[in-house]
C-alpha positions as CSV (number, residue, x, y, z in Angstrom):
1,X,-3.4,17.4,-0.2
2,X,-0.2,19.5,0.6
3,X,2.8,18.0,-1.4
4,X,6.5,17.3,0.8
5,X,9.6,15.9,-0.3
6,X,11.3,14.5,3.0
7,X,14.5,13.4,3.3
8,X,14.8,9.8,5.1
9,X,17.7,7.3,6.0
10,X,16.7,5.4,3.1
11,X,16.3,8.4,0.4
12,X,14.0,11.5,-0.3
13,X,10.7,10.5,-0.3
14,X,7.7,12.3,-2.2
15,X,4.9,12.5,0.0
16,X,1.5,14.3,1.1
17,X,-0.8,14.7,3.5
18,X,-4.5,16.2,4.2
19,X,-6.1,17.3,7.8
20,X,-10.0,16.6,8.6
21,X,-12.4,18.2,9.8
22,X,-11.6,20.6,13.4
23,X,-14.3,17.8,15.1
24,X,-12.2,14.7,13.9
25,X,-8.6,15.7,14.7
26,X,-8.8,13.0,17.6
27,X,-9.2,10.2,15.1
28,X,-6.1,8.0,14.1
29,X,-4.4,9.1,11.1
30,X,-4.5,6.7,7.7
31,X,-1.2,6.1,6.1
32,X,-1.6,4.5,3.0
33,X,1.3,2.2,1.6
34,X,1.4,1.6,-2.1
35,X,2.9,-1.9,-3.7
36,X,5.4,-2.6,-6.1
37,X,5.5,-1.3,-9.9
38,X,2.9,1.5,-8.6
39,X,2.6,4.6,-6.3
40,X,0.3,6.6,-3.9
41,X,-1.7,7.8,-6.9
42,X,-3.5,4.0,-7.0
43,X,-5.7,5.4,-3.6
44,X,-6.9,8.4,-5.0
45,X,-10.5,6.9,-5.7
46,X,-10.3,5.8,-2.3
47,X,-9.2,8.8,-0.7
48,X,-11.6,10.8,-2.5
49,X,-14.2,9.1,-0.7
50,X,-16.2,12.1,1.5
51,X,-16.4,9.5,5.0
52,X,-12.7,9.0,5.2
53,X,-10.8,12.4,3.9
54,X,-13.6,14.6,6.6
55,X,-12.8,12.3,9.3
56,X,-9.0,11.4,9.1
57,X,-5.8,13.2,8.6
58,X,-4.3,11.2,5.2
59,X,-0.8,10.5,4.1
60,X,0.3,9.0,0.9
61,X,4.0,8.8,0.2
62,X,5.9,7.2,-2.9
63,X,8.7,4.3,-1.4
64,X,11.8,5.2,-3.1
65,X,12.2,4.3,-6.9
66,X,8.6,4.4,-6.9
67,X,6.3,7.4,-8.6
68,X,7.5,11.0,-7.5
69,X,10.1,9.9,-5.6
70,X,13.8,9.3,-6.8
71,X,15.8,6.3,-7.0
72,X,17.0,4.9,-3.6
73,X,21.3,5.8,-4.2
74,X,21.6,2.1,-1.9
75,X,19.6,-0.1,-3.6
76,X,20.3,-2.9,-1.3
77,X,19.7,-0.6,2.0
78,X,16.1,0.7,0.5
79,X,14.4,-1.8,-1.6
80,X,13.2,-4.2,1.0
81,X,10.0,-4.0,3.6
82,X,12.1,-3.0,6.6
83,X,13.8,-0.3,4.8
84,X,10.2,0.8,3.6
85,X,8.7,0.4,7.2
86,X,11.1,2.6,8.6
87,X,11.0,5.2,6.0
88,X,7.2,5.0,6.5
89,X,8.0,6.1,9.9
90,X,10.4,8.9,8.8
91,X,7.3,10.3,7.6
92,X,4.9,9.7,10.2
93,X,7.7,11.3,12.8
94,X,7.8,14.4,10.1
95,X,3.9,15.0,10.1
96,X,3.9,14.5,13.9
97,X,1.2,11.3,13.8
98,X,1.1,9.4,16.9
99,X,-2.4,7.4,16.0
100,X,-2.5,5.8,12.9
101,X,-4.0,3.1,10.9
102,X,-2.0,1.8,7.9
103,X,-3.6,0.8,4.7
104,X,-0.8,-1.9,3.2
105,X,-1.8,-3.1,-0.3
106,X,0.1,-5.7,-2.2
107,X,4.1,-5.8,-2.1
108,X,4.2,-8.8,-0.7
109,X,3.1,-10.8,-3.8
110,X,6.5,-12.9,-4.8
111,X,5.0,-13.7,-8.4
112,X,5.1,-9.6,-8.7
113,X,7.9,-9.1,-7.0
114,X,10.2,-12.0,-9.3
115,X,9.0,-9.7,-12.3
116,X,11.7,-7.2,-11.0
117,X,15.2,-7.6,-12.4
118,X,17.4,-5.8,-14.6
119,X,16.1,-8.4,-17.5
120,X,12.4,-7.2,-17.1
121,X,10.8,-6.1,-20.7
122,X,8.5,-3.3,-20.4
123,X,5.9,-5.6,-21.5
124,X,6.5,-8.2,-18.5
125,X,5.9,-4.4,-16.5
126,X,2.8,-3.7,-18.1
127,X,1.8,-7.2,-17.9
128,X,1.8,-6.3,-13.6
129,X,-0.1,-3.3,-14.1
130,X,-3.0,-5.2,-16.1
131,X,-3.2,-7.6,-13.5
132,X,-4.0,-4.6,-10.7
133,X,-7.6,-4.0,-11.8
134,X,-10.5,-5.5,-13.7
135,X,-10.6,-3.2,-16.0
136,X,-8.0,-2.0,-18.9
137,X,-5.4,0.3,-16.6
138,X,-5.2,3.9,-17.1
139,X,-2.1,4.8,-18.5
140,X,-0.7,6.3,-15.4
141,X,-0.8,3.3,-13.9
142,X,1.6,1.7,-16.9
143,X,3.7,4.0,-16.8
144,X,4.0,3.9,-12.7
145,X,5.0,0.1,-13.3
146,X,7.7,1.0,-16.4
147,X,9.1,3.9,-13.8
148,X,9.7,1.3,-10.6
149,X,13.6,0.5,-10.6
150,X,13.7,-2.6,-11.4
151,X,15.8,-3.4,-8.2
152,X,13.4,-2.8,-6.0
153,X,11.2,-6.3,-6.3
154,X,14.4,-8.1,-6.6
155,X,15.9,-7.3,-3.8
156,X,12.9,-6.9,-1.4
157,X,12.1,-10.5,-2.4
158,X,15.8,-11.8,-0.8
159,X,14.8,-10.1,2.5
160,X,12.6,-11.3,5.7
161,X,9.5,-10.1,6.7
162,X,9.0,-8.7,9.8
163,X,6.2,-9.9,12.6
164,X,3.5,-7.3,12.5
165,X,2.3,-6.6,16.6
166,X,-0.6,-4.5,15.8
167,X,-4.6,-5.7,14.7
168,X,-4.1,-6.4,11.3
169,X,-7.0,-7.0,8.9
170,X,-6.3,-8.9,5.7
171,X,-9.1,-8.4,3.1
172,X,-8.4,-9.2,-0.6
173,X,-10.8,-9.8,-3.6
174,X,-12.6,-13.3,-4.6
175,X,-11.1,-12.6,-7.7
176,X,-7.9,-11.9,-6.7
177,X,-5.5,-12.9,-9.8
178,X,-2.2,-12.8,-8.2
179,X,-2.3,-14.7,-4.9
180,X,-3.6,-18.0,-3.9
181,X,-6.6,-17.2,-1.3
182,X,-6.6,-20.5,0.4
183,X,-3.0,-20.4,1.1
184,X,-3.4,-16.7,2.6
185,X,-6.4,-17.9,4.8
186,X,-3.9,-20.9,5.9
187,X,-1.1,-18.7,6.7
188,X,-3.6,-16.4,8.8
189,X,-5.2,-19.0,10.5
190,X,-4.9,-19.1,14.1
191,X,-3.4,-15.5,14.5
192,X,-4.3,-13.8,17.5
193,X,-4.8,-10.3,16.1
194,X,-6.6,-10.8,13.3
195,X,-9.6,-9.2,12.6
196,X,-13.1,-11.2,12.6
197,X,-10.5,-14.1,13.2
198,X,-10.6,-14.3,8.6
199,X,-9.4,-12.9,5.9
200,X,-11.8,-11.2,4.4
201,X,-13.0,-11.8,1.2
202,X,-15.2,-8.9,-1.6
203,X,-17.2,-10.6,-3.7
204,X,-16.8,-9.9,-7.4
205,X,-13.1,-7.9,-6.7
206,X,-9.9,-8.1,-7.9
207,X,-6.5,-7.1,-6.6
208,X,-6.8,-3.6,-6.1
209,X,-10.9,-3.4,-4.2
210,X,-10.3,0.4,-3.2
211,X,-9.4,1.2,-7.0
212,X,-12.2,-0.5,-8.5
213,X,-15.0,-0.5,-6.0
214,X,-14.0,2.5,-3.5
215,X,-17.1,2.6,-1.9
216,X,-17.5,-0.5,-1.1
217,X,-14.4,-1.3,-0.4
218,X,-14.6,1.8,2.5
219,X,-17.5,0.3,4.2
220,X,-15.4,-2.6,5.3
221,X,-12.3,-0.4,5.4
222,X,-13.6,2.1,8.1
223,X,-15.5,-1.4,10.3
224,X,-11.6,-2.1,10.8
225,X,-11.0,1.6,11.5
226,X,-13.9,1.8,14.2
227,X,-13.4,-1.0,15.7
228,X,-9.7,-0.1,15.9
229,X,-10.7,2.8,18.4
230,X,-12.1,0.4,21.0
């Protein structure tokens, strides 16, 4: 993937970005949106997968205070999810996408998120980034949750979401430690754009499906992306 750094509203952004195939350029682009106390690196395994990096143009990018990118100098201008959305579309504007499918994990979880103040130990940091997979977390993925400012959780979590227009498709794992799945279904219930009408749910997986089970995680993954084309 070809490496950027793009200056945005909200703060220069680390980012980068891969084209498929010549026969696939019609497809929608992914954009892949990392969570809190982690970066773009957590989709590699996913990305690496040979169905979705031949058939889509991919972009990763680090939110600021996050992995490659630097601290945000207006904290409480760019640590919340409408400073991130736009500065997600900073970058989609920058690498000329006009179809795209975003791939959102986490971030919204407000028992992560209250981890996030200037008080936080390392070890309530590393704490998040054991939680992220079922197995031990490499020690990238450690030090990705030590770098995150601190600020960033905090001050997202004072913030209101937006509504989201689009098809979305919520799928997390049956093991998921962090969340309460029967609230999530709840909350979904009922919404109009929601794909199969459910959340989904993977069998066996824990908060991060694409990291530890890419390929199957991709199968569902790329349903939503098909059926996104109709």
């Amino acid at each position: 993937m070809q490496e950027h750094k793009i200056e945005t509203e909200f703060g220069t952004l680390w980012t980068a970005c891969s084209e498929p195939q010549p026969s696939s350029k019609s497809n929608p682009a992914i954009l892949c949106l990392h969570g809190s106390a982690s970066s773009s690196r957590i989709f590699e395994p996913l990305l690496n997968s040979p169905e979705i990096k031949t058939n889509h143009k991919l972009v990763v990018l680090d939110f600021p205070g996050h992995g490659r990118s630097p601290d945000a100098t207006d904290p409480n201008k760019s640590y919340y999810q409408y400073a991130y959305a736009e500065a997600a579309l900073e970058v989609l504007q920058y690498y000329n996408i006009t179809q795209v499918v975003l791939l959102g994990w986490s971030l919204a979880q407000a028992d992560v998120s209250a981890l996030f103040n200037p008080e936080a130990s390392d070890e309530d940091l590393g704490k998040v980034a054991s939680a992220f997979t079922k197995s031990a977390p490499p020690a990238w993925m450690t030090e990705d949750a030590l770098r995150a400012n601190r600020l960033a959780g905090r001050t997202m979590a004072t913030k209101l979401y937006t509504t989201f227009k689009g098809v979305i498709a919520v799928v997390n794992g049956e093991s998921e430690p962090l969340l309460d799945l029967d609230y999530c279904d709840a909350v979904c219930k009922g919404a109009p754009r929601l794909w199969r009408g459910e959340c989904v749910r993977l069998k066996d997986e824990g908060h991060a499906p694409f990291y530890d089970n890419p390929q199957g995680y991709s199968t569902v993954f790329l349903d939503f992306v098909n059926d996104c084309k109709l």
